[in-house]
C-alpha positions as CSV (number, residue, x, y, z in Angstrom):
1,X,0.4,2.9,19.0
2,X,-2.9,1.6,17.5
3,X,-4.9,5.1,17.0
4,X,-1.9,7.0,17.1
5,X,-1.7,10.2,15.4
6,X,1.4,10.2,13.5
7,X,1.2,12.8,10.7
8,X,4.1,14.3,9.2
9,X,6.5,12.0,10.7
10,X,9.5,11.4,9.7
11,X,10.4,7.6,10.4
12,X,13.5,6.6,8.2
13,X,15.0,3.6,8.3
14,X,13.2,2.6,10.9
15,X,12.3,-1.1,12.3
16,X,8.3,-1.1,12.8
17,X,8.3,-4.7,12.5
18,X,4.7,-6.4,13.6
19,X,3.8,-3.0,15.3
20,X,0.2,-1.9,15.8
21,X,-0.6,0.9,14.4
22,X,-4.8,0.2,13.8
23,X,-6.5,3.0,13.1
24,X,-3.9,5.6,13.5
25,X,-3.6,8.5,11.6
26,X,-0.3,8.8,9.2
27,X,-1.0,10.7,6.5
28,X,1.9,12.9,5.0
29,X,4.5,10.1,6.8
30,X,7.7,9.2,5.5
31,X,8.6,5.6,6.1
32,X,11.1,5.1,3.8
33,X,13.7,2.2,4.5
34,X,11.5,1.3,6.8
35,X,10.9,-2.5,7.9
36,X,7.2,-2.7,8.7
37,X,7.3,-6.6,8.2
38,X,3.8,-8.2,9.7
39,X,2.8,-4.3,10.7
40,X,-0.7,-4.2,11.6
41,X,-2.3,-1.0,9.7
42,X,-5.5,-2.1,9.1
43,X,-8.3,1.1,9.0
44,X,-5.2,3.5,8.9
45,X,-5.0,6.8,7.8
46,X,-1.9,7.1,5.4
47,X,-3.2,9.6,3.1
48,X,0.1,11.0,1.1
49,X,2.6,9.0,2.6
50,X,5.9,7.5,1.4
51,X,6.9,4.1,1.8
52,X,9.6,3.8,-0.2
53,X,12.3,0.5,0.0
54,X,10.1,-0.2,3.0
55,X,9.5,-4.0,4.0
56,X,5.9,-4.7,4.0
57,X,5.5,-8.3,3.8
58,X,2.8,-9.6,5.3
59,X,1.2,-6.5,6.8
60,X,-2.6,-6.0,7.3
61,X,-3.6,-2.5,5.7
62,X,-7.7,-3.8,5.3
63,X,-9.8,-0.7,4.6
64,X,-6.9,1.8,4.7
65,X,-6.9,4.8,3.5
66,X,-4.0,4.7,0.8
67,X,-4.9,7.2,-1.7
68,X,-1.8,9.1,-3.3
69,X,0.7,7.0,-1.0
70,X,4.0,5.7,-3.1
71,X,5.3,2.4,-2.5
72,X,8.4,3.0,-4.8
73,X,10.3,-0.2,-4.5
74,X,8.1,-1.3,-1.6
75,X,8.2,-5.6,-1.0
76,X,5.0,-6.4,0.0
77,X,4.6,-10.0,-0.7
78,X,1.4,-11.9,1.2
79,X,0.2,-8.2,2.6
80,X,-3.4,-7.7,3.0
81,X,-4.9,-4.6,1.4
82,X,-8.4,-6.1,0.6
83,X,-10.9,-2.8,0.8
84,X,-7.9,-0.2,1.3
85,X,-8.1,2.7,-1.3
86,X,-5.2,2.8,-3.5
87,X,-6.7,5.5,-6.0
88,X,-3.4,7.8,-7.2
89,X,-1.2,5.0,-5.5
90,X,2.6,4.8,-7.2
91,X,3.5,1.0,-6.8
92,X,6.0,1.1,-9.3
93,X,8.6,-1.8,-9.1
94,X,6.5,-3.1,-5.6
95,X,6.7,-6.7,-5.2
96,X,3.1,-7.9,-4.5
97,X,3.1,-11.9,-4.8
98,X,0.3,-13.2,-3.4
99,X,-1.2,-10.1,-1.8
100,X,-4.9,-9.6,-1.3
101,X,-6.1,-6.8,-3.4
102,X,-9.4,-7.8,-3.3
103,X,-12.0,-4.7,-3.9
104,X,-9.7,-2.6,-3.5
105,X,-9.9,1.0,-5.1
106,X,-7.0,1.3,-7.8
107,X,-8.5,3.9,-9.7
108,X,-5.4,6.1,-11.3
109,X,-2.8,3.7,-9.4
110,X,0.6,3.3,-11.3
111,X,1.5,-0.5,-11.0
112,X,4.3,-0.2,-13.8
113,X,7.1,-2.4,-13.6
114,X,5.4,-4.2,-10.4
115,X,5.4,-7.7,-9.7
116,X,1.9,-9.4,-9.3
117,X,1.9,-12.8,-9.6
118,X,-0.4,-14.7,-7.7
119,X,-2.1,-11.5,-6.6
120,X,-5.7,-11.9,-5.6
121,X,-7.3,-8.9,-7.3
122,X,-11.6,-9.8,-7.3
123,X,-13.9,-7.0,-7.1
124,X,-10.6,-4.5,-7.4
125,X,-11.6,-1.0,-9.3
126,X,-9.0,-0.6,-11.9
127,X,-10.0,2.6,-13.5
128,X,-7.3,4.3,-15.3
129,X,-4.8,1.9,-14.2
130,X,-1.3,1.6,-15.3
131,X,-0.7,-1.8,-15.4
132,X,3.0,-3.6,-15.0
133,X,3.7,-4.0,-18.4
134,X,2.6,-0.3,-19.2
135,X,-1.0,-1.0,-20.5
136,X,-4.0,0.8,-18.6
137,X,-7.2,-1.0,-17.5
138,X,-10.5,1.1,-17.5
139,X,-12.1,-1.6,-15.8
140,X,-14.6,0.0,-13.3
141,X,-15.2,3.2,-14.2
């Protein structure tokens, strides 16, 4: 599926687990309940999309476009986002140990209630950030 175009899909609940999906275009997407575990989305599109409850642990979204996307209750524990654009991302309650969000783009991205610990996070834009415990960060701008 790498390159796919996927938009407006509808793919609840379902098991995506170490699939390819490099470069593809998935913007407006629903993935919630999905297991994505090890997916490979690295340069995707996934402007607007939902992944909600979805399993994202250890996935590769480097340099992906991840503006406005909500990860409501998304685990995403040793996943790689370093350069993705998170900017008006909802992580709240996302479990993020040990990701890479290195310079990332987090500007306006909600991270309340979200679990960060051992997070790499150099070089990330946190403008207008809602942090976990409710603070925001204006770090950036």
């Amino acid at each position: 599926l790498e390159g796919a175009d996927l938009s407006y899909a509808r793919l609840v609940g379902a098991n995506l687990m170490r699939v390819n999906l490099h470069k593809a275009v998935l913007n407006n997407t629903f993935f919630k309940d999905a297991n994505m575990n090890g997916a490979n989305l690295n340069m995707a599109n996934l402007y607007k999309s939902n992944f909600s409850n979805t399993n994202l642990n250890y996935a590769k979204l480097r340099g992906a476009d991840l503006r406005e996307v909500i990860f409501l209750n998304t685990k995403m524990q040793d996943a790689d986002l370093s350069g993705a654009d998170l900017s008006g991302a909802i992580l709240n309650k996302a479990y993020l140990a040990y990701s890479n969000l290195k310079d990332t783009n987090m500007s306006g991205t909600d991270l309340k209630e979200s679990f960060l610990g051992g997070a790499l996070m150099n070089g990330a834009i946190l403008c207008n950030t809602e942090m976990p415990d409710g603070s925001v960060i204006y770090s950036g701008c």
